[in-house]
N, C-alpha and C positions, 0 to 999 in steps of 0.2 A: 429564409429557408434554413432548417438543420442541417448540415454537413459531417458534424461530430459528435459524440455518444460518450461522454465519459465516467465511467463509475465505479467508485470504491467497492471494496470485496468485504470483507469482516461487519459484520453488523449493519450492513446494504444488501449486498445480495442474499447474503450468508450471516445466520451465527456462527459467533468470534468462535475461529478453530476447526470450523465446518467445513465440506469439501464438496457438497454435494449441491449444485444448484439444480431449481425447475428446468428440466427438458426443455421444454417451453421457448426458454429462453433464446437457447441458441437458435431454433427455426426464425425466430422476432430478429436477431440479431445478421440471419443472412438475407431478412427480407430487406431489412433496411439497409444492408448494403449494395443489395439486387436496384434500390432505390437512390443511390448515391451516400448515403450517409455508414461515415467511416467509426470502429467501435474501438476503445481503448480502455482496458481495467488497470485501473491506477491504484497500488496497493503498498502498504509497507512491508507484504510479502516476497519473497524471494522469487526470482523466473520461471524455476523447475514448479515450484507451490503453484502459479498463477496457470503456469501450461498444465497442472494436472486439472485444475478445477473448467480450463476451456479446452479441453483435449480433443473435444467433437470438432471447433472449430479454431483452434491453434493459430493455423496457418491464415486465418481470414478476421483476425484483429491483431492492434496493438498494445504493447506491453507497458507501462511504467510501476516499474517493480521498485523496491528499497524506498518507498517515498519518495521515486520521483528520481535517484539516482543513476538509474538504469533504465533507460527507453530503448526497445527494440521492435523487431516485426520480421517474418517468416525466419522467426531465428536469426537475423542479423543484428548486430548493435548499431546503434542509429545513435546511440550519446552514452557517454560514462564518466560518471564524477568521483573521482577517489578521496579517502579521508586522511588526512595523513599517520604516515604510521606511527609516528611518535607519540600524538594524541589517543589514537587508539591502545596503546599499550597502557599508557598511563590508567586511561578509562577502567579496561580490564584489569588492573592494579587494584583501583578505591573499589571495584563493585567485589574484589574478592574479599574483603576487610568486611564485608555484610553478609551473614549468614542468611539473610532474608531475601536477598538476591541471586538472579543466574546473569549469565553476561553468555550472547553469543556475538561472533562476529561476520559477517557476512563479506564473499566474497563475490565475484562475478558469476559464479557456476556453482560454487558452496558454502551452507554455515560452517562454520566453525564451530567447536563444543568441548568444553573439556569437563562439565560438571560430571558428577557420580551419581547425577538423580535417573537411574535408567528410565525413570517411569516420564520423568518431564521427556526426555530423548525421545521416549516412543510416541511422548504425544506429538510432535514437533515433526515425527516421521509417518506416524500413520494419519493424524490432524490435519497438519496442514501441509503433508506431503511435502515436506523440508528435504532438499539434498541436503545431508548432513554427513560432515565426518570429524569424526572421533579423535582431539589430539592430546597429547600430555599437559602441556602447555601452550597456550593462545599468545605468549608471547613470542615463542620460536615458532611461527606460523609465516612460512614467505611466500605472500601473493599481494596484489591489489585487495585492496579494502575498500569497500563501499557506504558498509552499513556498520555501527553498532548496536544491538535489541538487548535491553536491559528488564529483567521481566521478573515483577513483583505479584504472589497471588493474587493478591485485591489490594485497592487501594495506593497503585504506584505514582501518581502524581506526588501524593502526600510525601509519600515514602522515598522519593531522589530529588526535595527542594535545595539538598546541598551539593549533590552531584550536579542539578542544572544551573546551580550557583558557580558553583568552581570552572565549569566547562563553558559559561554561556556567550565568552568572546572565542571558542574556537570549535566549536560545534554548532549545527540546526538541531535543537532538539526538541520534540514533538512526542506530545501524551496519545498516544495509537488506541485507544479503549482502557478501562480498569484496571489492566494485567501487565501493560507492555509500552515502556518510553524507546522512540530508534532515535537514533542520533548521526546524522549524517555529514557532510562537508557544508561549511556556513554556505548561506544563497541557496541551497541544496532542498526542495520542497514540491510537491506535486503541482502545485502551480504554475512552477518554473517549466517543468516535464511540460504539462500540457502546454505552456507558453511555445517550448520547443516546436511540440509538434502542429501548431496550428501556424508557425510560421514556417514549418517544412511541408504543410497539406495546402499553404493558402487557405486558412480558415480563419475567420475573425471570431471575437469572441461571441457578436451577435448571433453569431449561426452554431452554436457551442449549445448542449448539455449538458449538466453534469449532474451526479449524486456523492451526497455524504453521508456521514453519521458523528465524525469525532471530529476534536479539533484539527488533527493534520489533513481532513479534508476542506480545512477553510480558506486559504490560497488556490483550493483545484478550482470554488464553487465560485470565485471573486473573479475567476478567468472565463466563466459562463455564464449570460445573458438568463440562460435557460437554468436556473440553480436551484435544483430541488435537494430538501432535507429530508432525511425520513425519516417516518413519524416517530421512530424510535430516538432522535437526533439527539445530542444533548443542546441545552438550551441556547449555548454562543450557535453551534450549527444552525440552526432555526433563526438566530436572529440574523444569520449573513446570507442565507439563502433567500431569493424570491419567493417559488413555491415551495410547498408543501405534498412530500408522499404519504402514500397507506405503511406500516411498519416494513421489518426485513421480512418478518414468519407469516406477513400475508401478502407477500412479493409485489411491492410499492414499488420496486424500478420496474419489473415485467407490466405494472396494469400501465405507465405511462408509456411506456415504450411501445405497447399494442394501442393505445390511442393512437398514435403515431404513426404506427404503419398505416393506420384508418384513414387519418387526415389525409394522406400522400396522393 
């Protein structure tokens, strides 16, 4: 039997940047909880981002936000992994040496941002409904750190093979879509997150869902019996999931999730 429901946001639910998911969803999302089964969106967006895109039903899932850095539920922090700050600063150092780069940093409650691209800012704040605030400098920034998002227009894998070189014994770093590498505390992966939280629900992996799309959803989908890719997946996703969904733009997590309620 399912117990738990877990699914990426960007290029799953949603196109990358999008904020709007199928209504739909959320009625599916409290039938199956009305049914015992518990729902958690796993994302390497930030918590305020994820509460806006589940705002109807906030308070009746759980969060693992940052890739996996930050688990919570009715707003409470339930786990938190911080990066250290030394490494962070250095990061924000090399990625300022590349014109072709933005570097934000992510904290428990807010990004951080100091570039001068208003127009990247506003997408970051109307997009993907980022808390964001505005600093001089990202190195005099005093808080917990969680996340690094290092964001190239297209083609950023390519484009930080020496950033993940120089960093790759003291950071998790993970290609999030075309546009966007995060970089978190080593150990530090959605996997882990859902590992957490199915040894704090009692849940095995056999009774586990999940969906992806990119690579850092491939530790979430190896902790789920039930591992579906969608169709849009890139091709490693597909090869480490079980099943197979319809794409994100013809709502492949909603058609299996409403099977679901069916079966019940």
């Amino acid at each position: 039997m399912i117990k738990l429901i877990v699914s990426d946001i960007d290029g799953t639910l949603l196109e990358d940047g999008g904020n709007a998911v199928n209504p739909e969803l959320f009625d599916v999302i409290l039938q199956l909880r009305k049914q015992g089964i518990q729902f958690a969106a796993a994302s390497g967006r930030q918590w305020a981002s994820i509460e806006q895109v589940f705002k109807p039903i906030d308070e009746k899932i759980f969060y693992l936000s940052d890739n996996g850095a930050y688990i919570g539920c009715h707003g409470r922090n339930l786990f938190l992994n911080t990066v250290d700050r030394q490494v962070v600063m250095d990061m924000v150092e090399d990625v300022r040496k590349r014109t072709d780069l933005e570097v934000m940093v992510s904290g428990p409650d807010v990004v951080y941002m100091e570039t001068k691209n208003q127009s990247f800012v506003d997408w970051m704040v109307e997009g993907y409904k980022f808390r964001v605030k505005m600093v001089e400098d990202l190195t005099k920034v005093e808080d917990q750190f969680i996340k690094v998002s290092v964001y190239k227009k297209e083609a950023v894998e390519a484009g930080t093979v020496e950033l993940r070189e120089k960093y790759k014994d003291k950071l998790k770093m993970t290609i999030s879509g075309d546009m966007w590498m995060d970089c978190m505390a080593k150990g530090v992966n959605k996997g882990e997150a859902v590992k957490v939280l199915q040894e704090s629900l009692e849940i095995l992996p056999e009774e586990t869902m999940a969906f992806g799309d990119q690579l850092n959803d491939i530790e979430m989908l190896k902790r789920a019996y039930y591992s579906f890719a969608i169709g849009n997946a890139r091709p490693e996703v597909k090869k480490t999931a079980r099943f197979q969904a319809d794409t994100n733009v013809n709502d492949g997590v909603l058609k299996i999730l409403k099977l679901l309620v069916e079966e019940q």
